[in-house]
C-alpha positions as CSV (number, residue, x, y, z in Angstrom):
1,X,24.7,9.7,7.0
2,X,23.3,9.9,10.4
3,X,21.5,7.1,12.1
4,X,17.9,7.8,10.3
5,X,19.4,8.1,7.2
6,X,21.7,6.9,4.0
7,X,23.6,8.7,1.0
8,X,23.7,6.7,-2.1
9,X,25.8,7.3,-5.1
10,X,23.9,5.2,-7.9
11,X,24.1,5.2,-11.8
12,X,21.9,4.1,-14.8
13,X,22.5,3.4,-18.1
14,X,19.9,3.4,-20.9
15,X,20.9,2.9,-25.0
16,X,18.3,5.2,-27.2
17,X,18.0,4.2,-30.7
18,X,16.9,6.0,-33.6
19,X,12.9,6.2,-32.9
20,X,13.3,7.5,-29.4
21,X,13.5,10.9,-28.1
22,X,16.8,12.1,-25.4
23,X,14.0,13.3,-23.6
24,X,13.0,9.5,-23.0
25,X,16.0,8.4,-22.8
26,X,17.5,10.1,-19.7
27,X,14.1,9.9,-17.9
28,X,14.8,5.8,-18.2
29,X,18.7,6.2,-17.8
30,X,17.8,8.1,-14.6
31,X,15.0,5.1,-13.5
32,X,17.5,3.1,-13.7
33,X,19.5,4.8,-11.6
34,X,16.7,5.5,-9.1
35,X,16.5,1.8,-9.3
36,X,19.9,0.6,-8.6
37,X,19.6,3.3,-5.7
38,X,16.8,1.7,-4.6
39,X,18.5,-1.7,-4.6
40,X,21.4,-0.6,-2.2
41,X,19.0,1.5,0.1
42,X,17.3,-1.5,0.7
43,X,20.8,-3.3,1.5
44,X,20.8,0.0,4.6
45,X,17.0,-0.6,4.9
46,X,17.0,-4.5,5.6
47,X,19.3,-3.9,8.5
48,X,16.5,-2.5,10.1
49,X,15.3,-3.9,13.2
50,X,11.0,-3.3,12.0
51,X,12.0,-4.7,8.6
52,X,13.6,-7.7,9.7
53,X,10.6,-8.6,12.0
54,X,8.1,-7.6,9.5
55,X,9.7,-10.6,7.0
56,X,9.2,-9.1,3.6
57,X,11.1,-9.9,0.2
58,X,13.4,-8.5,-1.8
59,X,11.2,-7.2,-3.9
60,X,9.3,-5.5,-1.0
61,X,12.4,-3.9,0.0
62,X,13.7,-2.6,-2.8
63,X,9.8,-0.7,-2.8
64,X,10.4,0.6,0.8
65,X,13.3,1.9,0.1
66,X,12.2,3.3,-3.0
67,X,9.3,5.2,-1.3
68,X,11.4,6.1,1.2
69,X,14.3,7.6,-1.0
70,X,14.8,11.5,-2.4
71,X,16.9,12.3,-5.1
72,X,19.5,15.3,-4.0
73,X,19.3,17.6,-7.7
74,X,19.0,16.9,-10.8
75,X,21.0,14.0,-12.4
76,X,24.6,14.4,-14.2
77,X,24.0,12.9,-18.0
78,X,27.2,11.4,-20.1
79,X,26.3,10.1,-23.4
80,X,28.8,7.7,-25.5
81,X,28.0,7.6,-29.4
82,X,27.9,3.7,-30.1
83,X,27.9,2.0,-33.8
84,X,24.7,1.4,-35.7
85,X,23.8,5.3,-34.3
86,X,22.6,4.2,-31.1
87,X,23.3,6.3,-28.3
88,X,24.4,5.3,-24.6
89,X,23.2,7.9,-21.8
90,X,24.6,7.5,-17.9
91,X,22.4,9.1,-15.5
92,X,24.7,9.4,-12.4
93,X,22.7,10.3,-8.9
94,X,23.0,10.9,-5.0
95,X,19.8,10.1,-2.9
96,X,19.2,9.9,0.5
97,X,17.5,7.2,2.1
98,X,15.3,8.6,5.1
99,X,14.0,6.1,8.0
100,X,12.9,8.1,10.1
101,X,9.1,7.2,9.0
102,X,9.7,3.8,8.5
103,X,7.6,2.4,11.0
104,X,4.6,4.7,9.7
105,X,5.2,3.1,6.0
106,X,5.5,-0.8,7.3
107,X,1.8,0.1,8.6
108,X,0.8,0.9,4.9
109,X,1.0,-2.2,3.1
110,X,-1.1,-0.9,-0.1
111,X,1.8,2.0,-0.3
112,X,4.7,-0.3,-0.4
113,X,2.7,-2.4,-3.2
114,X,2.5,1.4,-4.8
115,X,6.0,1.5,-5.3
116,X,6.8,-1.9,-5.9
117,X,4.5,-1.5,-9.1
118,X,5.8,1.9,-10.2
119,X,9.4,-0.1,-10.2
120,X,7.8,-2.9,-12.1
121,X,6.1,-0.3,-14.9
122,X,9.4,1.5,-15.4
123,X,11.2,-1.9,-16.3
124,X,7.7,-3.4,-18.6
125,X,8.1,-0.3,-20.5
126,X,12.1,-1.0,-21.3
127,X,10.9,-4.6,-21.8
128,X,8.3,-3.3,-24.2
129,X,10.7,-0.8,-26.3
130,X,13.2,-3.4,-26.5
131,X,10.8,-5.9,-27.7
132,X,9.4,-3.3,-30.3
133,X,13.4,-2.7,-31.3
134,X,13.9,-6.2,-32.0
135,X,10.8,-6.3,-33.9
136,X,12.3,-3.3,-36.1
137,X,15.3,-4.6,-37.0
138,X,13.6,-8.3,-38.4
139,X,10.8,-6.4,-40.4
140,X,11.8,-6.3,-43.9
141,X,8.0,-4.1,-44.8
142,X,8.2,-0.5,-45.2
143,X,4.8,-0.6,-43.8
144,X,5.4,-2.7,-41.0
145,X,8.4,-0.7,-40.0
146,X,6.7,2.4,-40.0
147,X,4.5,1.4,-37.6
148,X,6.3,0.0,-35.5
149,X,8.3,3.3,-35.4
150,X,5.3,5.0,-34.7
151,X,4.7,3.3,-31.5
152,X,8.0,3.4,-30.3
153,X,7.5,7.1,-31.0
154,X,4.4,7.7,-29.0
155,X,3.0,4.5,-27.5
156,X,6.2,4.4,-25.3
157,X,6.2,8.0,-24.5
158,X,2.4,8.1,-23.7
159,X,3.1,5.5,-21.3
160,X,6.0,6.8,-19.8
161,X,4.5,10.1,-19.0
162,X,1.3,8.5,-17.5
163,X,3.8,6.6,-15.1
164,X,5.6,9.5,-14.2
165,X,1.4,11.0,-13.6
166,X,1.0,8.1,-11.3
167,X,4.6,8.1,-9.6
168,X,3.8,12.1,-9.0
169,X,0.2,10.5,-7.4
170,X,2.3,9.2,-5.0
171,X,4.4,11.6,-3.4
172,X,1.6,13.9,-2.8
173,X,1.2,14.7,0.8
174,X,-1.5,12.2,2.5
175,X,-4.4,14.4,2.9
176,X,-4.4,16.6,-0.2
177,X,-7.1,14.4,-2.4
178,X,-7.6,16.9,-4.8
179,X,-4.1,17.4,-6.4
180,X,-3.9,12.9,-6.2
181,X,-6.9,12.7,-8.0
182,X,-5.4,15.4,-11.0
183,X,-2.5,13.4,-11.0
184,X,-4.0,10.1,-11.6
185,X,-6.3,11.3,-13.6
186,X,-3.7,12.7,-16.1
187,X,-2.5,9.3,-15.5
188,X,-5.8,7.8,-17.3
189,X,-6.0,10.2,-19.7
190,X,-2.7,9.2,-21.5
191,X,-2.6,5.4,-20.9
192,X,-6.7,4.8,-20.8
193,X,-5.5,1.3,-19.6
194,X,-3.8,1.9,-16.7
195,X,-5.4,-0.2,-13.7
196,X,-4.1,0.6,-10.7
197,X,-4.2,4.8,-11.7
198,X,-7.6,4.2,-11.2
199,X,-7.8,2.0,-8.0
200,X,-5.5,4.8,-6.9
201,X,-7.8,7.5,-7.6
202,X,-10.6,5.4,-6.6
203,X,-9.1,5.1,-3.2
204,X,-8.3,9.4,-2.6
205,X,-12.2,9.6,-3.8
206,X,-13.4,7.4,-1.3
207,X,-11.2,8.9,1.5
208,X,-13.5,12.7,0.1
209,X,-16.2,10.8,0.9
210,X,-16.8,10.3,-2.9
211,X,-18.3,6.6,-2.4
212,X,-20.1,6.2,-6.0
213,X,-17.1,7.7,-7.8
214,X,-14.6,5.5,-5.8
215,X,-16.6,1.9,-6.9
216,X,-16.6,2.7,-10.1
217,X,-13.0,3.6,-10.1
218,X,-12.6,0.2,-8.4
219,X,-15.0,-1.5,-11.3
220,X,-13.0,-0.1,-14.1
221,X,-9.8,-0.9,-12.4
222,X,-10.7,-4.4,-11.9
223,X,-12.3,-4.9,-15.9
224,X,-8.7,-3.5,-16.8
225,X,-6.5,-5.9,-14.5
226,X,-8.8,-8.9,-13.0
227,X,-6.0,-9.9,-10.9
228,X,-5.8,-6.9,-9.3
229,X,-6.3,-7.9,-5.5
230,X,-6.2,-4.5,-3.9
231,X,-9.1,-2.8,-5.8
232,X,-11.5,-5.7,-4.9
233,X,-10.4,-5.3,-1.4
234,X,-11.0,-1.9,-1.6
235,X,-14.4,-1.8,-3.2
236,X,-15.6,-4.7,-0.6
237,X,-14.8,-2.1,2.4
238,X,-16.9,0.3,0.7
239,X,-19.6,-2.3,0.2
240,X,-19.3,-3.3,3.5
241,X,-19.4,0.4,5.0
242,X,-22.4,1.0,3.1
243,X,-23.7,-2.2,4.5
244,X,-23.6,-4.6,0.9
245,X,-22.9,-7.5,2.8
246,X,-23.5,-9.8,-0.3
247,X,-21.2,-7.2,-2.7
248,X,-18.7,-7.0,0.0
249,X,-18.2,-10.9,1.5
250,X,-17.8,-11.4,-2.9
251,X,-15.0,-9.2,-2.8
252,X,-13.3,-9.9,0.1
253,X,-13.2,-13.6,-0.9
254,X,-12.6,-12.8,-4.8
255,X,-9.2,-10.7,-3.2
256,X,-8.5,-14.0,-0.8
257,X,-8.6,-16.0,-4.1
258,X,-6.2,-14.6,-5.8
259,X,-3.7,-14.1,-3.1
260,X,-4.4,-16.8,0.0
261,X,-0.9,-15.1,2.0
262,X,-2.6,-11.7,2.4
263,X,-3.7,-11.2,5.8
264,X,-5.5,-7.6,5.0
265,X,-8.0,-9.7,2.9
266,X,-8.9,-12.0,5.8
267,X,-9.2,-9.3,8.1
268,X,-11.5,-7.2,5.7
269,X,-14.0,-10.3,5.1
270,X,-14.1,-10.7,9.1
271,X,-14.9,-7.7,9.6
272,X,-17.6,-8.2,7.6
273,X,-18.8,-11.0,9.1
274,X,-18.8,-9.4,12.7
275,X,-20.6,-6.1,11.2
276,X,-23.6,-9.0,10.3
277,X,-23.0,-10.6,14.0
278,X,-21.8,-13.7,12.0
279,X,-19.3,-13.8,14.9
280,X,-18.0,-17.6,14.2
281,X,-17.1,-17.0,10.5
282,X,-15.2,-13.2,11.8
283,X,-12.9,-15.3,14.4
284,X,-12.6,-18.0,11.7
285,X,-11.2,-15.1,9.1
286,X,-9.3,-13.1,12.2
287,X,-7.2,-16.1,13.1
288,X,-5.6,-16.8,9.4
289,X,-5.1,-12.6,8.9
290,X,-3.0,-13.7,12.7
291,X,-1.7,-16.5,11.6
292,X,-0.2,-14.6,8.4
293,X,0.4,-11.1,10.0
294,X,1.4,-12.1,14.0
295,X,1.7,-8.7,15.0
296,X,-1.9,-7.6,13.6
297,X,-3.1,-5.7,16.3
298,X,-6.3,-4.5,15.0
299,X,-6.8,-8.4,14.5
300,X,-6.6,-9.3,17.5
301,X,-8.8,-6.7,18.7
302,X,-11.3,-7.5,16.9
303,X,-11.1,-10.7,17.6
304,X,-11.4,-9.9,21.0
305,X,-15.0,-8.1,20.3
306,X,-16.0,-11.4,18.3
307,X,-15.5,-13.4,21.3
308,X,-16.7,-11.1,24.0
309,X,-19.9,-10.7,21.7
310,X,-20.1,-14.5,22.2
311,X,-19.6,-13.9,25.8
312,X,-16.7,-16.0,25.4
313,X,-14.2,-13.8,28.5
314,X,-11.3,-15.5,28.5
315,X,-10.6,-15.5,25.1
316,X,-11.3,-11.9,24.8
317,X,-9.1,-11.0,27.6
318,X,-6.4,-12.5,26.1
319,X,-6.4,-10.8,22.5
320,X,-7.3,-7.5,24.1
321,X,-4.1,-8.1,26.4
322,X,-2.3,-9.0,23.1
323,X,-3.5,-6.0,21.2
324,X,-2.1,-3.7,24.5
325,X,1.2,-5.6,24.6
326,X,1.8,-4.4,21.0
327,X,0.3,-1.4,21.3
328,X,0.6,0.1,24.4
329,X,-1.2,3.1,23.2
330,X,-4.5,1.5,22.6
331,X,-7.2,3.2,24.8
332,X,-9.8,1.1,22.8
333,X,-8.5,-1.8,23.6
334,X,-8.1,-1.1,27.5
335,X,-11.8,0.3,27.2
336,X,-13.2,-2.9,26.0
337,X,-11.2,-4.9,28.2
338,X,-12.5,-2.7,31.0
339,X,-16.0,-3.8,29.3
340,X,-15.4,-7.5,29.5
341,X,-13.9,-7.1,33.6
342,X,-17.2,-5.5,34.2
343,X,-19.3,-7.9,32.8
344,X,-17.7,-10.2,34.9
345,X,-18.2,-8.4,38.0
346,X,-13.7,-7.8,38.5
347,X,-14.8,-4.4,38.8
348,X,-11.1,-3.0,40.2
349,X,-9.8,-4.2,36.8
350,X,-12.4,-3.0,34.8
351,X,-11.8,0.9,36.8
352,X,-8.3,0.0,36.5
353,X,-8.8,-0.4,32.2
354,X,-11.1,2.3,31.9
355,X,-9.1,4.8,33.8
356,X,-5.8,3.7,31.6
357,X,-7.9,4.0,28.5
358,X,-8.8,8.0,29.3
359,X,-5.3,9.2,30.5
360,X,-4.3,7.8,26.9
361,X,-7.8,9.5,25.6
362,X,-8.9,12.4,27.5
363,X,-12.0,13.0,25.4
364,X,-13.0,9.4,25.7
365,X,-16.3,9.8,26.1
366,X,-17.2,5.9,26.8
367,X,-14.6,5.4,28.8
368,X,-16.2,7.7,31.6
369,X,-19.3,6.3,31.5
370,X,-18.2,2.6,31.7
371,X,-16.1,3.8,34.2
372,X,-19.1,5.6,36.2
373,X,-21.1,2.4,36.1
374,X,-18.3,0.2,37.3
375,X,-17.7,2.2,39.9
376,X,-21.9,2.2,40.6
377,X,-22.0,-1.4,41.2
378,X,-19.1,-1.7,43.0
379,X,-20.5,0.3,45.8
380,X,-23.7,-1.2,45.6
C-alpha cells in the first residue's frame, strides 16, 4: 500500500455446534478474522514514529489498529463438516489499515479504550459459548440441557447483536449525536447490562448538552461495572463544569483509585482544584498527569496558569514555553505567556507573544487587548 496505509489478507475460523445459528457463526468466524487483521495492522502500526513515542501495549495496538482498519467487501465463507455434527466456518478478509489520522486518534485515549473493549467483548462472548458448550455435553438432565440450549440460543445472540449496536456506535461520524445515541441505545435494549453502551451514550448526551441525561447514563454505567474508570471520569467533568466540586474531586479520585497510571484522571482532578483556586493541590495533580503523559500539553499549560495565579513567573514561563514547543500552534499559550511578560514589565516579549498568538488566531479577541495595554505602558 502507499505510505499512509496497509492491505491485510487475514482469516478466522469459528466451529458452530448444534444450538447456534450460521448466522452467528460467520459474524464470530469473521471477528476473528477482523482480529487477526487487527493483530498484523498493528505489526504496520507499531512502526510508527507517534506510536513508538506514545509507549502503548500490545493490547493498545492491536485497538489502534483496529479502529483504524476497514474491511474491503464482504468476507469469503468456507465451511468443513466436522464429526459429532459440528461445523467449521473460515471467514477469509482484505482490510486496509489507514494512518493517515493517526495522530488525531493517539489524542483520543477514551477511543482507543473503545476498541480495545469491543475486541475484548467479541472474545468474552466465544469464551462464554464455549463454556456453555462444555456445560452441555457434561449435563446428563433433560431439563438442564434444555436450558442451557436455550441460552446458547438467545443469550449469546442477544449479546452479540448488542456488540455489534455498540461497535456500529463507534464508527459513526464525530458530530452526529443523534444516530450514536440510537445505536447505543439499541445496544441497552438487548443486553440491559451492558456498561460502557451506556457511558458511551452518556458521553454523546453530554457533548448535546444533555447534562442530567449524561450523569445518569454515567450512574447506571458505573452500578453495572464499578471498575469502570472512564465513566467516573466522565461524570466528575460534568460535576465539575456545573461547579459540584465535592461530586467531582470524589470522582476524579474514585477514577485515580482504580487506575493510579492514568494521567487523564490526574489532570481532570487538577483542573478541579484550579477551577476552586486550590492552586497547590492542581500543580500537585498536573505534575503526576506529566510525569505519566510527558508530552501533555494541555498539562503543562495549565500548570502554567496555576503558577502564574500564584505569581510564581518563572515557573510559568517555562511550562507555557513547553506547551509551545509541543504545540507550536497554541495561540493560548503564547497569550498567556504574553500575560505573564506583561506582568513583569518585559513588555517587547509580552507584544512579541500576543502578536504570535493573533496571527495563529485572528479573531483572538484577548489577545488584542492584552496587546493594546502592553503596548500602553510601554510608552508611558
Amino acid at each position: 500500500g502507499s505510505a499512509a496505509s496497509e492491505t491485510i489478507h487475514a482469516s478466522g475460523e469459528y466451529v458452530m455446534g448444534e444450538n447456534e445459528t450460521m448466522t452467528d457463526a460467520k459474524l464470530l468466524a469473521r471477528k476473528n478474522a477482523e482480529r487477526n487483521a487487527a493483530e498484523q495492522g498493528g505489526v504496520y502500526v507499531e512502526s510508527m514514529t507517534e506510536v513508538k513515542a506514545a509507549q502503548v501495549t500490545k493490547d493498545k495496538i492491536t485497538a489502534i489498529a483496529a479502529a483504524l482498519m476497514k474491511v474491503q467487501g464482504e468476507p469469503k465463507y468456507t465451511t468443513t463438516m466436522l464429526s459429532e455434527g459440528n461445523i467449521r466456518i473460515r471467514a477469509d478478509i482484505v482490510a486496509v489499515v489507514d494512518t493517515s489520522n493517526l495522530a488525531g486518534l493517539l489524542k483520543n485515549r477514551e477511543k482507543i479504550d473503545d476498541y480495545e473493549r469491543l475486541l475484548a467483548a467479541y472474545q468474552d462472548s466465544q469464551t462464554q459459548i464455549k463454556k456453555l458448550k462444555d456445560q452441555l455435553v457434561k449435563s446428563t438432565q433433560p431439563k438442564e440441557k434444555s436450558v442451557i440450549s436455550q441460552a446458547i440460543r438467545t443469550d449469546i445472540k442477544q449479546h452479540l447483536e448488542a456488540i455489534q449496536w455498540y461497535e456500529k456506535g463507534l464508527a459513526i461520524a464525530k458530530k452526529d449525536y443523534t444516530t450514536q445515541i440510537d445505536c447505543y441505545t439499541k445496544a441497552i435494549e438487548l443486553d440491559p447490562k451492558y456498561a460502557v453502551a451506556y457511558n458511551n451514550r452518556g458521553n454523546a448526551y453530554a457533548r448535546q448538552g444533555k447534562y442530567d441525561q449524561a450523569i445518569s447514563d454515567y450512574t447506571c454505567a458505573i452500578e453495572l461495572n464499578p471498575k469502570l474508570m472512564q465513566a467516573y471520569n466522565n461524570r466528575g467533568n460534568i460535576y465539575s463544569d456545573q461547579r459540584k466540586y465535592k461530586q467531582a474531586l470524589e470522582d476524579h479520585t474514585h477514577a485515580i483509585e482504580l487506575n493510579p497510571k492514568n494521567a487523564d484522571a490526574y489532570y481532570n482532578r487538577g483542573t478541579t482544584y484550579a477551577d476552586q483556586k486550590a492552586y497547590d493541590q492542581a500543580v500537585v495533580d498536573y505534575t503526576r498527569a506529566i510525569e505519566l503523559n510527558p508530552k501533555f500539553v494541555k498539562a503543562y499549560y495549565n500548570r502554567g496558569n496555576s503558577y502564574r495565579n500564584q505569581r510564581m513567573y518563572k515557573q510559568a514561563i517555562t511550562d507555557y514555553t513547553r506547551a509551545i514547543e509541543l504545540n507550536p500552534k497554541y495561540a493560548q499559550a503564547y497569550n498567556n505567556r504574553g500575560r505573564v511578560y506583561n506582568e513583569q514589565g518585559k513588555y517587547e516579549q509580552a507584544i512579541a507573544d500576543y502578536t504570535h498568538a493573533i496571527e495563529l488566531n485572528p479573531s483572538y479577541g484577548y489577545a488584542y487587548i492584552n496587546r493594546g495595554i502592553s503596548y500602553a505602558k510601554q510608552n508611558r
